[in-house]
PDB file of N, CA, C and O in Angstrom:
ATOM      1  N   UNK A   1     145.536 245.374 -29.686  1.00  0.00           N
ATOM      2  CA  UNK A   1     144.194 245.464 -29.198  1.00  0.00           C
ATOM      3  C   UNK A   1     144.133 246.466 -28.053  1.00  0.00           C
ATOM      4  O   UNK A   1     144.110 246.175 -26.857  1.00  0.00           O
ATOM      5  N   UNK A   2     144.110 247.788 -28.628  1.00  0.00           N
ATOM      6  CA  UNK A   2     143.790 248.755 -27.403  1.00  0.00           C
ATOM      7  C   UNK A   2     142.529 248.667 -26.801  1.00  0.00           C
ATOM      8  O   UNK A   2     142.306 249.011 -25.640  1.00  0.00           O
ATOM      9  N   UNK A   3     141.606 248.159 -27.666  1.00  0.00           N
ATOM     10  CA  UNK A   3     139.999 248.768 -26.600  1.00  0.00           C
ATOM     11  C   UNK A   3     140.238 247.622 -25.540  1.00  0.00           C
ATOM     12  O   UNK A   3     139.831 247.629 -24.378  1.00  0.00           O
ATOM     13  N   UNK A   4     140.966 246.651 -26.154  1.00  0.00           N
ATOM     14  CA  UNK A   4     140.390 245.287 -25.043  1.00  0.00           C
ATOM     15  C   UNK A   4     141.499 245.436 -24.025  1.00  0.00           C
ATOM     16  O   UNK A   4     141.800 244.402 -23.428  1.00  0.00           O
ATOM     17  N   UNK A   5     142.177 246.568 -23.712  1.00  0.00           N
ATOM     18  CA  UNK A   5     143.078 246.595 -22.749  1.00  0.00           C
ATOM     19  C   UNK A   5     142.486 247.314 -21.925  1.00  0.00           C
ATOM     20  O   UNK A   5     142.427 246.979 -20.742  1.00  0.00           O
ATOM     21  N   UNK A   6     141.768 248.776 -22.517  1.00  0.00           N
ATOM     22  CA  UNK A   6     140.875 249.306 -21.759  1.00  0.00           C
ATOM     23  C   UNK A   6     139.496 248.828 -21.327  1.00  0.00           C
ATOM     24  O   UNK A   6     138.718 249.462 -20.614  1.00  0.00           O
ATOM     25  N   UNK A   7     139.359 247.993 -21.692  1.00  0.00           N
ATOM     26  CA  UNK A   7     137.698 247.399 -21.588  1.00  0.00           C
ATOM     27  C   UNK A   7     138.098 246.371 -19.903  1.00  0.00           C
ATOM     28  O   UNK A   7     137.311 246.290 -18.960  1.00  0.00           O
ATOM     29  N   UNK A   8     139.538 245.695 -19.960  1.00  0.00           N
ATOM     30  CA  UNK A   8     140.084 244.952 -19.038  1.00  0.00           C
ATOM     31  C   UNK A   8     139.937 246.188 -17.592  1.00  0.00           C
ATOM     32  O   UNK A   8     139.288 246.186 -16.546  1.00  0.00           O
ATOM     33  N   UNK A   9     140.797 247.032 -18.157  1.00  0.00           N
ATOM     34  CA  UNK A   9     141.421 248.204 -16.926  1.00  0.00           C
ATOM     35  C   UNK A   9     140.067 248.687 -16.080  1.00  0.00           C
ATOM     36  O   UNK A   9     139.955 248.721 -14.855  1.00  0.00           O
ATOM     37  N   UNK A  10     138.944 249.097 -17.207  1.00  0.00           N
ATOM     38  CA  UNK A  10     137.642 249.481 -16.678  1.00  0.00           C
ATOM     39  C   UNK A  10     137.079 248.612 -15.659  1.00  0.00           C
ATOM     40  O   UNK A  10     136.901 248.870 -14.468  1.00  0.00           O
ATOM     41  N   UNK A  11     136.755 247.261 -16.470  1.00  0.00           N
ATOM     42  CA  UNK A  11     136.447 246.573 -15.039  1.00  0.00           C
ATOM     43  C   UNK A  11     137.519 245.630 -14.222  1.00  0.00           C
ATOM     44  O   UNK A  11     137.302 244.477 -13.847  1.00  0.00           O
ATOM     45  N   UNK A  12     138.494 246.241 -14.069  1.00  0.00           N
ATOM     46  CA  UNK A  12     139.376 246.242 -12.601  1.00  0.00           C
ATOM     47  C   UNK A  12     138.877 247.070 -11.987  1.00  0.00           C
ATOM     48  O   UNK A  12     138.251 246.823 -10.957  1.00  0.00           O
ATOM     49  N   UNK A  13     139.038 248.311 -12.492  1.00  0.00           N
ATOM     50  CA  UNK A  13     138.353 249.389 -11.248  1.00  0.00           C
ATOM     51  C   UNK A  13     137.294 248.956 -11.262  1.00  0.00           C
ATOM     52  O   UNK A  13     137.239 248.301 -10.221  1.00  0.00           O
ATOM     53  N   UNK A  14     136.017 248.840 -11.947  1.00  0.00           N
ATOM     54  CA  UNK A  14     134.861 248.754 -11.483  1.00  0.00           C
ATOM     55  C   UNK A  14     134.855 247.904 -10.218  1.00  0.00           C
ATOM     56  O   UNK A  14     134.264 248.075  -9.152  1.00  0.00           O
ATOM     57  N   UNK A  15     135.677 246.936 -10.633  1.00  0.00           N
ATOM     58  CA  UNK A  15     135.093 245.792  -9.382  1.00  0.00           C
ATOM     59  C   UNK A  15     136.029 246.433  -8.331  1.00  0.00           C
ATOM     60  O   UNK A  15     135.487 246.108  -7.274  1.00  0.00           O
ATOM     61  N   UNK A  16     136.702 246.878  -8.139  1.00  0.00           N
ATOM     62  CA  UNK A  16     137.480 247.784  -7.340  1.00  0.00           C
ATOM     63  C   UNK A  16     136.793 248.592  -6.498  1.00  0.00           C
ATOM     64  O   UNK A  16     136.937 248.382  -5.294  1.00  0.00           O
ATOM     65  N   UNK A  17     135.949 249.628  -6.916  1.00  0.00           N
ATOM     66  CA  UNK A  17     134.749 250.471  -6.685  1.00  0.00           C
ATOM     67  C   UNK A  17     133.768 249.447  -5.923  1.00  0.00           C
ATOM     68  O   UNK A  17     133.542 249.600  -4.723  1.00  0.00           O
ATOM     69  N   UNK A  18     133.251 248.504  -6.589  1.00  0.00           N
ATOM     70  CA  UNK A  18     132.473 247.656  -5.965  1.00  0.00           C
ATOM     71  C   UNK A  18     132.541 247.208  -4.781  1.00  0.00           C
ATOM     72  O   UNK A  18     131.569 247.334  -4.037  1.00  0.00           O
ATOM     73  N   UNK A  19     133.782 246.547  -4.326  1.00  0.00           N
ATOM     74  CA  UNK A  19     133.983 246.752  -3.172  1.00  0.00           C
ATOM     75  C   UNK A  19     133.691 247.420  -2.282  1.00  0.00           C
ATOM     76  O   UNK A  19     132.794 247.026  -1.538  1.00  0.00           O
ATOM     77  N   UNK A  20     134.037 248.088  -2.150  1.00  0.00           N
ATOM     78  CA  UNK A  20     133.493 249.680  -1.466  1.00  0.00           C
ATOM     79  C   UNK A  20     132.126 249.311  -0.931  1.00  0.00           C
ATOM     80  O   UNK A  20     131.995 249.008   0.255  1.00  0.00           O
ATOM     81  N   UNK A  21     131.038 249.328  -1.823  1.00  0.00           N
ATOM     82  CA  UNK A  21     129.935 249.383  -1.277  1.00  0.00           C
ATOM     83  C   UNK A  21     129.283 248.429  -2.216  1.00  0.00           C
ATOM     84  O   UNK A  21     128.520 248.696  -3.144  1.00  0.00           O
ATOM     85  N   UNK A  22     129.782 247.093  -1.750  1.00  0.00           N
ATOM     86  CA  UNK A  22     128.472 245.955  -2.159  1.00  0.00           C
ATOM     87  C   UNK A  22     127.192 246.088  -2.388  1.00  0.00           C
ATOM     88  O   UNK A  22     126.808 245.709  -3.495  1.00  0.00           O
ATOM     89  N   UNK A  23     126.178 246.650  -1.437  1.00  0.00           N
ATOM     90  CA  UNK A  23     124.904 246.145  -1.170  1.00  0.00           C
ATOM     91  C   UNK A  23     124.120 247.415  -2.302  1.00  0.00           C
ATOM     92  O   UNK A  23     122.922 247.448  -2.585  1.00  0.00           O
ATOM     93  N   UNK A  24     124.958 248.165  -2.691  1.00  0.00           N
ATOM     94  CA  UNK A  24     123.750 249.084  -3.961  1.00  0.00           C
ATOM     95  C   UNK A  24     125.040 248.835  -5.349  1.00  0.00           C
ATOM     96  O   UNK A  24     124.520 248.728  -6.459  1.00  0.00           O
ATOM     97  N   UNK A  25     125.838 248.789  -5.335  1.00  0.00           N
ATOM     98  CA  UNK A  25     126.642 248.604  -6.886  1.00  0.00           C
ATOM     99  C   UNK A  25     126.564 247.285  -7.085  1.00  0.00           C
ATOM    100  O   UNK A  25     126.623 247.212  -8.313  1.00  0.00           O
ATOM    101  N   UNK A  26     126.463 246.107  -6.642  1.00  0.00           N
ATOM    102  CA  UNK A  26     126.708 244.794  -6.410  1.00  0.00           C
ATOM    103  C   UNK A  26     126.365 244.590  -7.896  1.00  0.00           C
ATOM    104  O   UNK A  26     127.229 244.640  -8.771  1.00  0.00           O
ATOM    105  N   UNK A  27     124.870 244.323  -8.174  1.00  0.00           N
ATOM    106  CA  UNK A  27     124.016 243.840  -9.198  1.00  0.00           C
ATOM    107  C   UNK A  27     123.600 244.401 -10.179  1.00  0.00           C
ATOM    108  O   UNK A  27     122.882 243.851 -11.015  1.00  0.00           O
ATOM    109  N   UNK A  28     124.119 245.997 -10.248  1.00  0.00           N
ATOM    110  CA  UNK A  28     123.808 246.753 -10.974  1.00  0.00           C
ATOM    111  C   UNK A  28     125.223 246.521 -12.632  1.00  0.00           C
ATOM    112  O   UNK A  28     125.192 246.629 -13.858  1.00  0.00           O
ATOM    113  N   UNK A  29     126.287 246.151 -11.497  1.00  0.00           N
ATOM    114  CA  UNK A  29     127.706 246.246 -11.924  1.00  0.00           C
ATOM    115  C   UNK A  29     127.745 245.050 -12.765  1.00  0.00           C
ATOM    116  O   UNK A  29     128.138 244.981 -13.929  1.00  0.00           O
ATOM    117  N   UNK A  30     127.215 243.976 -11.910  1.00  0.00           N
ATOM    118  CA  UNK A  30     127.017 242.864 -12.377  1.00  0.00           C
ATOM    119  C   UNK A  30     126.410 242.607 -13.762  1.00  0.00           C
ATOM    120  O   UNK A  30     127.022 241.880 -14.546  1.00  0.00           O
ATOM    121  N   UNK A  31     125.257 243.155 -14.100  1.00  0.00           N
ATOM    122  CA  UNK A  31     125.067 243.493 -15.046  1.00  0.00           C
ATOM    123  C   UNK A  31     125.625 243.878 -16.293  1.00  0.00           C
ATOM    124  O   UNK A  31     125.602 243.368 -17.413  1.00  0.00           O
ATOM    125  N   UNK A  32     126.281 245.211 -15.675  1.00  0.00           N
ATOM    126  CA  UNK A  32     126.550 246.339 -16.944  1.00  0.00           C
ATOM    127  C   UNK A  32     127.863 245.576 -17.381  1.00  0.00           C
ATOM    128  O   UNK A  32     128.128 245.622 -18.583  1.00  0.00           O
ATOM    129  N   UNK A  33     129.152 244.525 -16.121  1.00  0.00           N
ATOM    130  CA  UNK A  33     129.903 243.818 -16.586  1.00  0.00           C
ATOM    131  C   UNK A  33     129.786 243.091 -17.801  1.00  0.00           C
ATOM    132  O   UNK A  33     130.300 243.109 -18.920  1.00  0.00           O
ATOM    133  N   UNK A  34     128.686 242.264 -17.009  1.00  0.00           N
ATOM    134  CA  UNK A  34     128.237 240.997 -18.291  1.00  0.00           C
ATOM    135  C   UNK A  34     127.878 241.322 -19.412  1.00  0.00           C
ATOM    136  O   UNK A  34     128.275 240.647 -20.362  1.00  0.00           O
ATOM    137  N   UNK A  35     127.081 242.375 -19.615  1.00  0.00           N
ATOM    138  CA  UNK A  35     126.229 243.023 -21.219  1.00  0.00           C
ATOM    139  C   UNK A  35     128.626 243.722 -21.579  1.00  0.00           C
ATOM    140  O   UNK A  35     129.129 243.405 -22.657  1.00  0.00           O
ATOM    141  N   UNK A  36     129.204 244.251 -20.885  1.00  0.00           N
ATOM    142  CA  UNK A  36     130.462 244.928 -21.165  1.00  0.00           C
ATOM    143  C   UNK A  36     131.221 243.886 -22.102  1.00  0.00           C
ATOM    144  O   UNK A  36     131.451 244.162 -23.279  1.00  0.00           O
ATOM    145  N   UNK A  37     131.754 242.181 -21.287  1.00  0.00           N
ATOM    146  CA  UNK A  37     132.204 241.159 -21.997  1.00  0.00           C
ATOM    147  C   UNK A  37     131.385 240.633 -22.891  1.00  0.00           C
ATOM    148  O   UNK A  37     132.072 240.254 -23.840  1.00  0.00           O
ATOM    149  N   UNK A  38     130.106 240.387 -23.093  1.00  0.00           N
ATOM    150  CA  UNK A  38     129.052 239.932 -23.971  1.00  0.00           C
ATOM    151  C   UNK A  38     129.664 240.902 -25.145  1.00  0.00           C
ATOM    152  O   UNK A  38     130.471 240.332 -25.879  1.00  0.00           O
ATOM    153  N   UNK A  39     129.417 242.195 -25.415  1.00  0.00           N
ATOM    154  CA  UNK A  39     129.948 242.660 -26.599  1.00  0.00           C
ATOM    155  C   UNK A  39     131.682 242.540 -26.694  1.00  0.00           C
ATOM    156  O   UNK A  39     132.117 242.369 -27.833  1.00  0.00           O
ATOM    157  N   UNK A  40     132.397 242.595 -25.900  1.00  0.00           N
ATOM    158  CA  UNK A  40     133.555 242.182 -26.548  1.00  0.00           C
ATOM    159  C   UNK A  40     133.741 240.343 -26.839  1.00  0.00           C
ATOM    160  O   UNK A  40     134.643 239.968 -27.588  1.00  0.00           O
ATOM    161  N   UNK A  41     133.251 239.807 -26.490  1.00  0.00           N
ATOM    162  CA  UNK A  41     133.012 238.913 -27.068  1.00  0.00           C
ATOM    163  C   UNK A  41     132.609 238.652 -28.878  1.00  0.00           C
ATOM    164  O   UNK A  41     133.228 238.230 -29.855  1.00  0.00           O
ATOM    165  N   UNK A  42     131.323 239.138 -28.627  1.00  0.00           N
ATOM    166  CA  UNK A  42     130.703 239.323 -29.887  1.00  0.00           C
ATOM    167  C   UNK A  42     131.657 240.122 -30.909  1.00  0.00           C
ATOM    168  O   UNK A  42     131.176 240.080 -32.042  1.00  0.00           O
ATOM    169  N   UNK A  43     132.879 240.845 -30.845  1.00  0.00           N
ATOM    170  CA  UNK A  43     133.181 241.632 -31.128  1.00  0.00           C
ATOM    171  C   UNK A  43     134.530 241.084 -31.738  1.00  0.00           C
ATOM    172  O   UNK A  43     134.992 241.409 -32.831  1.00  0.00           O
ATOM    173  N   UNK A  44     135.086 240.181 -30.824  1.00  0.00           N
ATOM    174  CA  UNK A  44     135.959 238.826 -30.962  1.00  0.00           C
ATOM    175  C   UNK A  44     136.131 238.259 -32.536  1.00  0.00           C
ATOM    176  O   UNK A  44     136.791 238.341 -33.571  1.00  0.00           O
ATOM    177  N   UNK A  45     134.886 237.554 -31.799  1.00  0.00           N
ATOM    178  CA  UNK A  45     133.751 236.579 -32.615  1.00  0.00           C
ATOM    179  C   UNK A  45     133.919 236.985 -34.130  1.00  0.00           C
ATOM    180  O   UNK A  45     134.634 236.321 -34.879  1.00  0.00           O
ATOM    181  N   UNK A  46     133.172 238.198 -34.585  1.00  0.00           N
ATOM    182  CA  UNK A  46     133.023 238.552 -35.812  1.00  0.00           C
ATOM    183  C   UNK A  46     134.369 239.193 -36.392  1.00  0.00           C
ATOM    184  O   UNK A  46     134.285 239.350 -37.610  1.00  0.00           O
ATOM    185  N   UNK A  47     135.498 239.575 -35.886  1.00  0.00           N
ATOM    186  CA  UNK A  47     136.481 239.721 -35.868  1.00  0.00           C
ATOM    187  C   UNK A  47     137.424 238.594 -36.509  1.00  0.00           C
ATOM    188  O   UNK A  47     138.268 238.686 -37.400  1.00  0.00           O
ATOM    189  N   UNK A  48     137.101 237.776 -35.940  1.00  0.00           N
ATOM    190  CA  UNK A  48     137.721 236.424 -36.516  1.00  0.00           C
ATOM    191  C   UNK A  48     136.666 235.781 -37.395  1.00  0.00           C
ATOM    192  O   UNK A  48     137.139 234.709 -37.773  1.00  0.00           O
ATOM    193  N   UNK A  49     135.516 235.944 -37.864  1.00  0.00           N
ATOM    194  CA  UNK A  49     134.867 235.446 -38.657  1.00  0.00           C
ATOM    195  C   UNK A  49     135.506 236.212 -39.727  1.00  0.00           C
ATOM    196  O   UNK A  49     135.944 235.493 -40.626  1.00  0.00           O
ATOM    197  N   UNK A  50     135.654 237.275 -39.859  1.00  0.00           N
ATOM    198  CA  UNK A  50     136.081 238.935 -40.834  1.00  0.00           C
ATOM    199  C   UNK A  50     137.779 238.345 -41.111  1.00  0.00           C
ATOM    200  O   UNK A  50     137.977 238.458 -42.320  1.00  0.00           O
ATOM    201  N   UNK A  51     138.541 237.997 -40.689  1.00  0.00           N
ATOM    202  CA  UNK A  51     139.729 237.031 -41.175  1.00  0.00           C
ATOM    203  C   UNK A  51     139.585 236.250 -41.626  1.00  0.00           C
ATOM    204  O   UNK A  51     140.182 236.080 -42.690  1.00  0.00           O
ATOM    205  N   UNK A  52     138.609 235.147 -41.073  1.00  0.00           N
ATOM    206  CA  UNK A  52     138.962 233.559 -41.433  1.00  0.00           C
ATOM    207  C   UNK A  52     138.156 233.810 -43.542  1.00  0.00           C
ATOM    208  O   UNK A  52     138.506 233.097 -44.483  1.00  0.00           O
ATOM    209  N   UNK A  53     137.145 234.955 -43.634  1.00  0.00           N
ATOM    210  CA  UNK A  53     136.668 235.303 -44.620  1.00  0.00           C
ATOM    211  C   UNK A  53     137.598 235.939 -45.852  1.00  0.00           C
ATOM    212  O   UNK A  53     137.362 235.772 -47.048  1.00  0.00           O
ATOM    213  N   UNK A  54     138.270 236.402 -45.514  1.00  0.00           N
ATOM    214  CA  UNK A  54     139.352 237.128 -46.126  1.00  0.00           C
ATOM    215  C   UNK A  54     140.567 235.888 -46.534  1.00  0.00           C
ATOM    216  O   UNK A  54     141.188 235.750 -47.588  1.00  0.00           O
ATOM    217  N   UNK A  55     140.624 235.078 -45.270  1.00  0.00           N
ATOM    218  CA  UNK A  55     142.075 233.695 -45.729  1.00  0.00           C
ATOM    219  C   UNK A  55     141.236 233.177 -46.804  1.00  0.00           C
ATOM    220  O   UNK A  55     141.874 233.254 -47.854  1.00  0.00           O
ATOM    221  N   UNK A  56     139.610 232.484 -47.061  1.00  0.00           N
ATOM    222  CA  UNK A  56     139.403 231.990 -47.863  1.00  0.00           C
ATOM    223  C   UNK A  56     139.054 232.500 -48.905  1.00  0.00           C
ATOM    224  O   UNK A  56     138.868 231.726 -49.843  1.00  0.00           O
ATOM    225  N   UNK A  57     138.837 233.976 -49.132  1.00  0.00           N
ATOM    226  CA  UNK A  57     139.230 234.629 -49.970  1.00  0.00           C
ATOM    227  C   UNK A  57     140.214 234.855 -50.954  1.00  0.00           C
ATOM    228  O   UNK A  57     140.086 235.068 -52.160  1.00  0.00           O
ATOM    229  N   UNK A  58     141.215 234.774 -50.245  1.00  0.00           N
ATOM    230  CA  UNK A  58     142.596 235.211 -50.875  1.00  0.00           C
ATOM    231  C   UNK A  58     143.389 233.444 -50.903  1.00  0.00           C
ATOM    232  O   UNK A  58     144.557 233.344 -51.278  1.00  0.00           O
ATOM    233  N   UNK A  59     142.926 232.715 -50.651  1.00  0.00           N
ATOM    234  CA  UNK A  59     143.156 231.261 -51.117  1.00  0.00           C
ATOM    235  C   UNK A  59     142.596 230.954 -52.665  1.00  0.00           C
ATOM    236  O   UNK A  59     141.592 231.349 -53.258  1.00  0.00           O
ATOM    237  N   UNK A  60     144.043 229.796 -53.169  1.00  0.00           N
ATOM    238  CA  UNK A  60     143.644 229.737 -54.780  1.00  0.00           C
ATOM    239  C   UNK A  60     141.937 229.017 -54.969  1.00  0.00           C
ATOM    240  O   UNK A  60     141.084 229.284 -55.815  1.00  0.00           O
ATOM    241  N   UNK A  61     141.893 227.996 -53.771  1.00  0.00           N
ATOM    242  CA  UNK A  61     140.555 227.255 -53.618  1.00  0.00           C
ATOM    243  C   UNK A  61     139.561 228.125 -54.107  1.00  0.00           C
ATOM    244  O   UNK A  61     138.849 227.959 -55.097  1.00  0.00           O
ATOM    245  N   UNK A  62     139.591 229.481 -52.971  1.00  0.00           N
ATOM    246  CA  UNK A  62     138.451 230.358 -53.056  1.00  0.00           C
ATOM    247  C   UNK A  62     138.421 231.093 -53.987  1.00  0.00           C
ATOM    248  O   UNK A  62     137.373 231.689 -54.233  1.00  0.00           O
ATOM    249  N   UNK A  63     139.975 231.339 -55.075  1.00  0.00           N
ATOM    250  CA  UNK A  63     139.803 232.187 -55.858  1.00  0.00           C
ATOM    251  C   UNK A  63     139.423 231.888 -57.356  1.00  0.00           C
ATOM    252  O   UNK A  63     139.276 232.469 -58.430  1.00  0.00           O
ATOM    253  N   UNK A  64     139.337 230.364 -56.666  1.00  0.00           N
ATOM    254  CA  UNK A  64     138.633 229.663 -58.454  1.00  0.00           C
ATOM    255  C   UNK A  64     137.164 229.046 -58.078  1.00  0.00           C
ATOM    256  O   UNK A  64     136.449 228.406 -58.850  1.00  0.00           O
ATOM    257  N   UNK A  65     136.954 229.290 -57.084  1.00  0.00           N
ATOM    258  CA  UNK A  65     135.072 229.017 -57.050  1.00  0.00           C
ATOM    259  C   UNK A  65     134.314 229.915 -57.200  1.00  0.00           C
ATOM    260  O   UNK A  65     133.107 229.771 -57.393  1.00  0.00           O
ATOM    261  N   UNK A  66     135.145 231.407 -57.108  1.00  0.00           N
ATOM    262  CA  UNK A  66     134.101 232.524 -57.478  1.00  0.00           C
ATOM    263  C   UNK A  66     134.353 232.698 -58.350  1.00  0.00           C
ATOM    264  O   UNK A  66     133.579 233.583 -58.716  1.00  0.00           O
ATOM    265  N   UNK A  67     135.377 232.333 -59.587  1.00  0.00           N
ATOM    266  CA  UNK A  67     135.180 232.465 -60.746  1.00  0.00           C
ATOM    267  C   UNK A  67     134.749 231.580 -61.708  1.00  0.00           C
ATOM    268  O   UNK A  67     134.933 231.643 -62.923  1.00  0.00           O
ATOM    269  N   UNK A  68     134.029 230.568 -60.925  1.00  0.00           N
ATOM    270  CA  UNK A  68     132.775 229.662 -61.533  1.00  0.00           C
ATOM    271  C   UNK A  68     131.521 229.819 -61.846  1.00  0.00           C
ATOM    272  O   UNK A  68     130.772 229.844 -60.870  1.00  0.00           O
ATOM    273  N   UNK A  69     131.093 229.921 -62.739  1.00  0.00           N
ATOM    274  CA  UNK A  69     129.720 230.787 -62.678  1.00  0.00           C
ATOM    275  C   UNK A  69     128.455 229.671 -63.345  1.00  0.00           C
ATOM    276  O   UNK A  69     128.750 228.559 -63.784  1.00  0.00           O
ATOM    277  N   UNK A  70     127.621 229.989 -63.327  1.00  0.00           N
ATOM    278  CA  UNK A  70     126.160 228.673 -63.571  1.00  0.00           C
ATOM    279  C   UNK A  70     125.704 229.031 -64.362  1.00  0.00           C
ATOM    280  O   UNK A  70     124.717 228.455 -64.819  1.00  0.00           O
TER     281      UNK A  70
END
């Protein structure tokens, strides 16, 4: 997982930077953080939905219910 190493490193520095000057980056950062983990989250998320889809895929279970037809 390279992006999520860089996505980590980014906001170290950011909040790093932040420091610096609280009272105008504070809330702005705050922000752009939260919307930053919100998509790697989401990103997670469907990531492992996109596996767990594929195990029941490639399971005999799954591979004899789609070849059931109505």
């Amino acid at each position: 997982m390279k992006i999520g190493r860089w996505i980590q490193r980014f906001k170290d520095i950011g909040d790093i930077v932040v420091q610096y000057d609280p009272g105008h980056a504070a809330l702005p950062w705050a922000g752009f953080r939260f919307l930053l983990q919100l998509c790697w989250i989401s990103r997670k998320t469907v990531d492992a939905i996109l596996v767990d889809l594929r195990r029941v895929s490639a399971s005999p279970i799954g591979a004899r219910s789609t070849s059931i037809s109505i």
